[in-house]
N, C-alpha and C positions, 0 to 999 in steps of 0.2 A: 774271560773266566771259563775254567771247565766242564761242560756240561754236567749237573747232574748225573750222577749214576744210574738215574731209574733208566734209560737208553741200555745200559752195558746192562741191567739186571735184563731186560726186554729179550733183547739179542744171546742172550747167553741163555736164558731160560730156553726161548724157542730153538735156538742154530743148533746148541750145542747138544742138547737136549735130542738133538736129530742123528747127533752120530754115536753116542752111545748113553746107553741107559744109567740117570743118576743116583748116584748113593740115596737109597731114602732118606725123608728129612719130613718134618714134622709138619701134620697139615699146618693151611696158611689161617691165620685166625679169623674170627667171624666180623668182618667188617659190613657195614652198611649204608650207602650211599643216598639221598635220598637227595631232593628240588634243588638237580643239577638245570644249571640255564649257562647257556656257552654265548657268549659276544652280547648279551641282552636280548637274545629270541632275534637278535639281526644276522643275515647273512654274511660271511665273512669276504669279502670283497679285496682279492690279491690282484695286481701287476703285474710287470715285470724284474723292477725292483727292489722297491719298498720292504721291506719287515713289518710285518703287519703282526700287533699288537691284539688279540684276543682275551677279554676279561670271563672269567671263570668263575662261576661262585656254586655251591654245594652244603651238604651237612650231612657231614660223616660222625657215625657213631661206630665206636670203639670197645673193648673189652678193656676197662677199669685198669687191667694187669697188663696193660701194652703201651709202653712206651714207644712213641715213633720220631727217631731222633735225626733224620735224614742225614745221615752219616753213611750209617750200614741198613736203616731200611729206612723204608719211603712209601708212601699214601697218596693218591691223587687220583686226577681226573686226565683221561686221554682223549684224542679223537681216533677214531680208524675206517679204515674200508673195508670191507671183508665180512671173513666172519673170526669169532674168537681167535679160531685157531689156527686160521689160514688169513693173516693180515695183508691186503695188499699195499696197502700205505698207514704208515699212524705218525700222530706227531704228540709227542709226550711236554709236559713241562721242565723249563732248563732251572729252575728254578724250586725251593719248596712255597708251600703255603703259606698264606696268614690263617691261622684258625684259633678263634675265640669260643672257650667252653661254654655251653648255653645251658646244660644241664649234666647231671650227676646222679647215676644208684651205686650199688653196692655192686654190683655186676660192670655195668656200663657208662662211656663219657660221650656226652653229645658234644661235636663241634660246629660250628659256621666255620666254613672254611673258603675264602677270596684267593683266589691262583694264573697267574697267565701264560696262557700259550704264546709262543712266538709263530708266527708261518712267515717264513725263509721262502720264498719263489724261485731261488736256486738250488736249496737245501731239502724244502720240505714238498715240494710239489713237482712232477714229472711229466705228464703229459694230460693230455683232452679228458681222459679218464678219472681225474684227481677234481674237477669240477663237477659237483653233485651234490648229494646227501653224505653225511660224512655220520659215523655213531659214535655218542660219549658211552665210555665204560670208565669206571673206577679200578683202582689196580691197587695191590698192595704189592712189594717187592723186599728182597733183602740179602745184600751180600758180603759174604765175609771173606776175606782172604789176607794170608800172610803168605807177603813174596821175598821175604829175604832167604835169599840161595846160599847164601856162605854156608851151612850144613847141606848142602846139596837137598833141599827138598821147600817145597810150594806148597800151596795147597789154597783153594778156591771153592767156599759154596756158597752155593744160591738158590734163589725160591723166588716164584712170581705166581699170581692171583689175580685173576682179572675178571670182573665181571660188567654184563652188558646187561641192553636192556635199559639205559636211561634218561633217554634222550637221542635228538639230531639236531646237527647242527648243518645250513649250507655252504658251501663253496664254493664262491663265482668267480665266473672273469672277471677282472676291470675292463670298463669297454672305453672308446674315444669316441666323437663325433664331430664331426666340423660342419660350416656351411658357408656359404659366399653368393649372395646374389647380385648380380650385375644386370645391368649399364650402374655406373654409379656417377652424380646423379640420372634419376629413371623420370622420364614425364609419362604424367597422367595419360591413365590410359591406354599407355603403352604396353609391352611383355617382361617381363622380369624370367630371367632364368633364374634360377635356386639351384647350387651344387653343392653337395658335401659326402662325406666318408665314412663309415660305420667303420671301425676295427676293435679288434678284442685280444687282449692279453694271450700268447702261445707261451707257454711253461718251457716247453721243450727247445723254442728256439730264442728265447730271450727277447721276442720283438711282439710287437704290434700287428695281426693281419686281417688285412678283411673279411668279414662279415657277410655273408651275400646270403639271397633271398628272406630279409628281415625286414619289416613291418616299420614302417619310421611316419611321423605327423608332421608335416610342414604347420609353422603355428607364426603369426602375424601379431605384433603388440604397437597400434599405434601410436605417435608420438603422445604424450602428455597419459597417456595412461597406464597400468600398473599390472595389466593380465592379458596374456597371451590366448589369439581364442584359433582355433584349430581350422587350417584353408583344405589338406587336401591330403592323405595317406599314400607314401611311397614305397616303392620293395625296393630293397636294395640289389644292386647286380654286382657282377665280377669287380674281385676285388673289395666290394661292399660301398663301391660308389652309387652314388646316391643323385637326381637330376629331374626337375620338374619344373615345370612354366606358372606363370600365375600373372595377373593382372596388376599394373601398379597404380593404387589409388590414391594413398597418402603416405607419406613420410613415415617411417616409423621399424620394429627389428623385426625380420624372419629368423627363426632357428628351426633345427630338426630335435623330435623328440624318441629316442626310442625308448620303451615300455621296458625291454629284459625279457629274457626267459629265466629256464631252471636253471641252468649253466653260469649265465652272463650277465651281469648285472644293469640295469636300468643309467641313460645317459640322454643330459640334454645337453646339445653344442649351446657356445656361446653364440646370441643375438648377434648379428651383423645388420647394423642401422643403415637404411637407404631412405639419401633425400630424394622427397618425388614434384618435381616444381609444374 
């Protein structure tokens, strides 16, 4: 299906808007955005190449005398980097709203409005930079044009409104984690190695890469019980491998844990079970 037009109002407002100056056109109307919340207050956590599904909800009040028919114009909720007017990345919705009227004057229509973003890790996301703090802004847009040429003449206009200012939302990597300790089986008493690997989602190259100098907990759950309790804190090295000794007393899973930063989001490898006789 074809992406929504608010993208082509986006790009035609700002690009075109840059090479020569548009025909006046009537301010954009007085909209109001207000208890925008992007993914549930959670950080949006991308791959390499998943589509990742972002829930949106808001309430937009409106001028009584404005119909918004996502046709030729369009209301929502975007994310960006930047600033207003200098965007370094945004990802708008492909989609319109659900928006249910909550109230009514003679002036004004309050809606609740539910919308989602898509984030494309091939589309909407480009390098190390795109990982962060991300700002919602509310936009209103509208474009009209008739392009039938058989009388030799076109004609295209548009209008875009965006206001900031209502919220953030984060941006992280998805990270991986492994772990493997060996002798397997380990007798008591002996040394157990523990190894594994930190990597974290690269936009730019489509792959998975190491992680190095990150904080990881080697963590221990004996057989028959239910909670992991914490042996010993690792830093990860080149590549973002990971490698540390420990005593083998009973049976039971080691995994590594990492915490996350601002960037990268939080991962615990799966337990690897060693019998220890």
């Amino acid at each position: 299906m074809r992406k929504l037009a608010i993208g082509a109002v986006v790009s035609g407002a700002l690009a075109l808007g840059g090479l020569a100056a548009p025909a006046a056109q009537a301010a954009a109307p007085a909209l109001t955005f207000t208890k925008v919340t992007v993914n549930k207050g959670k950080p949006i956590v991308v791959g390499t190449t998943a589509k990742v599904k972002v829930p949106v909800t808001y309430t937009l009040t409106r001028p009584a005398d404005l119909t918004i028919d996502y046709k030729s114009n369009f209301a929502g909720v975007m994310l960006y980097r930047g600033s207003l007017k200098e965007q370094e990345n945004s990802i708008e919705p492909a989609a319109a709203p659900v928006c249910t009227t909550t109230a009514t004057t003679a002036a004004t229509v309050t809606q609740s409005c539910k919308e989602t973003l898509v984030v494309d890790p091939w589309e909407s996301l480009y390098d190390s930079a795109d990982a962060g703090t991300w700002k919602a802004g509310g936009f209103y847009g509208h474009l009209d044009q008739e392009l039938d040429e058989s009388d030799d003449h076109i004609s295209v206009e548009y209008g875009f409104a965006l206001w900031g200012g209502l919220g953030t939302a984060k941006v992280q990597r998805a990270a991986k984690l492994t772990v493997n300790a060996s002798p397997e089986p380990a007798r008591a008493g002996k040394t157990l190695t523990v190894k594994g690997k930190l990597t974290r989602a690269n936009w730019g190259s489509g792959t998975y890469t190491g992680y190095a100098g990150q904080k990881a907990t080697l963590q221990f759950k004996a057989k028959g019980t239910s909670t992991y309790r914490t042996v010993k804190t690792v830093t990860t090295g080149t590549g973002g491998a990971l490698s540390t000794t420990t005593k083998a007393t009973k049976s039971g899973a080691y995994r590594f844990v990492f915490a996350g930063t601002s960037t990268t989001a939080a991962k615990s490898a799966v337990g690897d079970f060693v019998v220890v006789k």
